[in-house]
C-alpha positions in Angstrom: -9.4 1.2 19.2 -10.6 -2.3 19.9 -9.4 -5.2 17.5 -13.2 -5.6 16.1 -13.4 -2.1 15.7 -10.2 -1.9 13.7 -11.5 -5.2 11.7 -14.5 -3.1 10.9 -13.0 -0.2 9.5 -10.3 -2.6 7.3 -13.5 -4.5 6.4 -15.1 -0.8 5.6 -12.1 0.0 3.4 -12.0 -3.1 1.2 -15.7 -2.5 0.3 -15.2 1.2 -0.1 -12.1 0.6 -2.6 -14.0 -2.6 -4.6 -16.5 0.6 -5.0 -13.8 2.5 -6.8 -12.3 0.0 -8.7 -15.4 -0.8 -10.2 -16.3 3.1 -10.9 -13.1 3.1 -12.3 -13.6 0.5 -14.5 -17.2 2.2 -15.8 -15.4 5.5 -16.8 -12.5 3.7 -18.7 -15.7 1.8 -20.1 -17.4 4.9 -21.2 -14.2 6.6 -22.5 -13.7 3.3 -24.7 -16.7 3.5 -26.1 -16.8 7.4 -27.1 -13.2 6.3 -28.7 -14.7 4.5 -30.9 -17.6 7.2 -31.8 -17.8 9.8 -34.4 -17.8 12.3 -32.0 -14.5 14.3 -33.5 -14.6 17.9 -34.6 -13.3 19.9 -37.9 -9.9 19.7 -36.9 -10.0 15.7 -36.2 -9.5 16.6 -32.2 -12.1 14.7 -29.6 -14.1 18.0 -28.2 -13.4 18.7 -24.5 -16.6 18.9 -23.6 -17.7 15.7 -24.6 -14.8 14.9 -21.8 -16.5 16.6 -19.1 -19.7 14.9 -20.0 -18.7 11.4 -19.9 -16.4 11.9 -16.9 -18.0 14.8 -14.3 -20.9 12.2 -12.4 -17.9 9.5 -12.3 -15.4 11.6 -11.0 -17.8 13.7 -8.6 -18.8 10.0 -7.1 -15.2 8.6 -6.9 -14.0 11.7 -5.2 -16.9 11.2 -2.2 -15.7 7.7 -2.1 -11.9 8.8 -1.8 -13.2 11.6 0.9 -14.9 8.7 2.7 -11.7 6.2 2.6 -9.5 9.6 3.8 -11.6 10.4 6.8 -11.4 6.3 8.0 -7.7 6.4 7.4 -7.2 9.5 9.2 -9.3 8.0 12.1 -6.8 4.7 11.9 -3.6 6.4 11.7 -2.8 7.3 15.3 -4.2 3.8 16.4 -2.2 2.0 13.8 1.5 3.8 14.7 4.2 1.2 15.3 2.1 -1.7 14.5 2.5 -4.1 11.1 -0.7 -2.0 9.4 1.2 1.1 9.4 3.0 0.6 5.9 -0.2 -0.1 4.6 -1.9 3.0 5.9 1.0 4.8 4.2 -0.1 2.9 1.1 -3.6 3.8 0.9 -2.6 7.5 1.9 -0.2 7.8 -1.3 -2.6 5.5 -3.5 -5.7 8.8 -2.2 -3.1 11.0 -3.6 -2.5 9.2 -6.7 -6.0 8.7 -7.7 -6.7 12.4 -6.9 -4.2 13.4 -9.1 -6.0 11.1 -11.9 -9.5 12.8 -11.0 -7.7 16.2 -11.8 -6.3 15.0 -15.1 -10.0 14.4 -16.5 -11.2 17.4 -15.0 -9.1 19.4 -16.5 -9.7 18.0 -19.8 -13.4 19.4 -19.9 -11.9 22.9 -18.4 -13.9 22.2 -15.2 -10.2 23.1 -12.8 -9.2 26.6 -12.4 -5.5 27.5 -12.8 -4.7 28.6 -9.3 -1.1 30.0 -9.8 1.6 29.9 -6.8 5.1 30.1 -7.0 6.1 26.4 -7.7 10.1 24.9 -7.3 10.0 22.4 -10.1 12.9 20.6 -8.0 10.9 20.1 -5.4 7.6 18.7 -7.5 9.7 16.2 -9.4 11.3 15.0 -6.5 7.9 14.4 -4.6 6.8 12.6 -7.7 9.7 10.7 -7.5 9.2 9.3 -4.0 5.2 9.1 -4.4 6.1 6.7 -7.5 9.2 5.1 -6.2 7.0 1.6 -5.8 6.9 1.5 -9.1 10.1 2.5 -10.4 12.4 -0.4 -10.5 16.3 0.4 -10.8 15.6 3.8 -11.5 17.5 6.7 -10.9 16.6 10.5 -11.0 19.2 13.0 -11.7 18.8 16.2 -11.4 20.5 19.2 -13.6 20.9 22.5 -15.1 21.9 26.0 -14.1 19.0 27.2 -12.1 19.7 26.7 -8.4 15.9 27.1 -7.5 13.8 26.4 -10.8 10.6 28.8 -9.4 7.8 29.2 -12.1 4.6 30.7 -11.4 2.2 28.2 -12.3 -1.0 25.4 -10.7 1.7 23.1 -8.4 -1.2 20.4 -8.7 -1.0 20.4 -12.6 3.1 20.8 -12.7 2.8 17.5 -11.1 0.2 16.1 -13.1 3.3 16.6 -16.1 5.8 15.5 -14.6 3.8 12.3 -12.8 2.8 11.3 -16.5 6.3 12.0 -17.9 7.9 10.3 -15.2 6.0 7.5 -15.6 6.4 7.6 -19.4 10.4 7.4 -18.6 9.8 4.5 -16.4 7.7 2.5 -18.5 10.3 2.6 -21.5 13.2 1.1 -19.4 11.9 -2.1 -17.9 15.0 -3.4 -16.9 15.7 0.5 -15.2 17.7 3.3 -15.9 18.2 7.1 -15.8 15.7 10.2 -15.4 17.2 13.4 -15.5 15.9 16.7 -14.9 17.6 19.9 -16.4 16.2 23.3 -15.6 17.4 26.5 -17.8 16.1 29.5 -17.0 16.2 31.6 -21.1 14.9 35.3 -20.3 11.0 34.8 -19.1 11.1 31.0 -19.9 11.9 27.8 -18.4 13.2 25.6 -19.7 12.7 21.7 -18.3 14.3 18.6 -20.2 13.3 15.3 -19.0 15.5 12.6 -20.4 15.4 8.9 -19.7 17.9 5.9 -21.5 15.2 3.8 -22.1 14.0 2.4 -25.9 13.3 5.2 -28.0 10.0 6.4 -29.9 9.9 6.1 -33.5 9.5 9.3 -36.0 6.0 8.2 -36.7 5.0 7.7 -33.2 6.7 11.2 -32.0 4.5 12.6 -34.2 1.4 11.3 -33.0 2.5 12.0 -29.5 0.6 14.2 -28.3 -3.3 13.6 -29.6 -6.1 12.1 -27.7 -6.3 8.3 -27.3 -3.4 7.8 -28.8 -1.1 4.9 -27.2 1.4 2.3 -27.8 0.2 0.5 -24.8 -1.4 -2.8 -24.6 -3.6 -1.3 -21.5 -3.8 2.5 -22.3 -5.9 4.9 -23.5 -4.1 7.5 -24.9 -4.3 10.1 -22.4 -1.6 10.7 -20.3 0.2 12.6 -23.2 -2.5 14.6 -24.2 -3.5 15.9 -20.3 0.1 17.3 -20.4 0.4 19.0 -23.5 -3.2 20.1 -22.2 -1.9 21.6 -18.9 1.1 23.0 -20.9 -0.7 24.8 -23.3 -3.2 26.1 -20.6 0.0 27.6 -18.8 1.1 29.4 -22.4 3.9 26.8 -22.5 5.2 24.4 -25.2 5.8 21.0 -25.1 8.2 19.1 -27.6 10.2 15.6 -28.0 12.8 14.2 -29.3 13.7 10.1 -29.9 16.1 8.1 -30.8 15.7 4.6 -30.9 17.4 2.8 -29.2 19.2 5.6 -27.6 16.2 7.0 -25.1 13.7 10.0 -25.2 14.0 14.0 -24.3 10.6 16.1 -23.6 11.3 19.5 -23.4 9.1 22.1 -21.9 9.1 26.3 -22.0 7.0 27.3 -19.7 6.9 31.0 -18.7 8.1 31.9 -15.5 5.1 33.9 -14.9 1.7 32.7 -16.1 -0.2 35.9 -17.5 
């Protein structure tokens, strides 16, 4: 690949990724705004299919930008091998996988994805999770536990690590000068069981109790979802999802998920 041609196609991916950011910033937009609506039902819950309204022309356009930006990368990669722009290529390949993860968060929301069981190590998915957000996670450690040599569930591998991404970065967020993850994995007759503990700040009684419901965050720049998609996808997979806090003494999510989905 001539150097013009390779300044084309960086050129190409800097407009292609101003694109995103900007749909990006028109869904978070939208979802602000139907926050602030009446749009709740009996039970005080935000109906999923007002969701999948707001989101599904976003999302269908940001994933035909992402498909664009793939295909240029994988056109680049072979040319770019051993050269300074490699690390970045890396970059923009796990930053396509993050954002893809994001786009099936919402989706599943409005109960547009299909469950697509496989049998899923949940070893193996929090330690990809791990290295995909190791950027990001400063002087943290990931520990992994418990009594179940190969923790094997059947279950959607793409949601399993939408939970644990959200948790994970959940843990990370509430030790900013680092810490400790750990992982346990008990198996207790048809259930798993999956403890995710980290030693950062704590969540107070109130808070814990609010957890789990839409939009609701502690966060100076959140919107309350990360929570909610998980006890979403856990529910979906007949599971439970549960915490406990201390403050000052860190924060344990525990999951039971059934080993086989029914």
């Amino acid at each position: 690949m001539e150097k013009n041609d390779k300044q084309d196609d960086i050129d190409f991916l800097v407009k292609e990724v101003k694109q995103l950011r900007k749909e990006r910033s028109d869904l978070l937009r939208r979802l602000a705004q139907a926050q602030e609506q009446p749009h709740q039902t009996s039970n005080g819950q935000f109906p999923l299919a007002e969701f999948s309204r707001i989101t599904d022309g976003i999302v269908h356009d940001m994933r035909n930008g992402m498909g664009i930006i793939r295909n240029t990368v994988g056109f680049m990669r072979d040319d770019l091998v051993e050269t300074p722009h490699e690390k970045n290529i890396l970059k923009i390949t796990r930053s396509l996988d993050f954002c893809e993860v994001v786009l099936r968060n919402l989706s599943a929301l409005g109960g547009q994805d299909v469950l697509r069981p496989e049998q899923v190590n949940l070893e193996t998915v929090a330690r990809e999770i791990f290295f995909m957000l190791e950027n990001k996670l400063v002087d943290v450690k990931l520990v992994i536990e418990g009594s179940v040599e190969r923790p094997v569930i059947l279950a959607d591998e793409g949601h399993m690590k939408q939970v644990f991404m959200n948790l994970i970065k959940n843990a990370a967020e509430s030790m900013p000068d680092g810490g400790t993850i750990t992982f346990r994995f008990h198996r207790e007759a048809d259930l798993m069981r999956i403890e995710i503990q980290d030693t950062g700040h704590g969540i107070t009684e109130e808070n814990q109790q609010r957890l789990f419901r839409e939009f609701f965050t502690t966060k100076e720049r959140g919107y309350g979802l990360g929570l909610f998609i998980v006890h979403t996808i856990v529910e979906r997979h007949g599971g439970k999802i549960s915490v406990r806090s201390k403050m000052g003494e860190g924060t344990v999510f525990t999951l039971l998920m059934p080993v086989e989905v029914e």
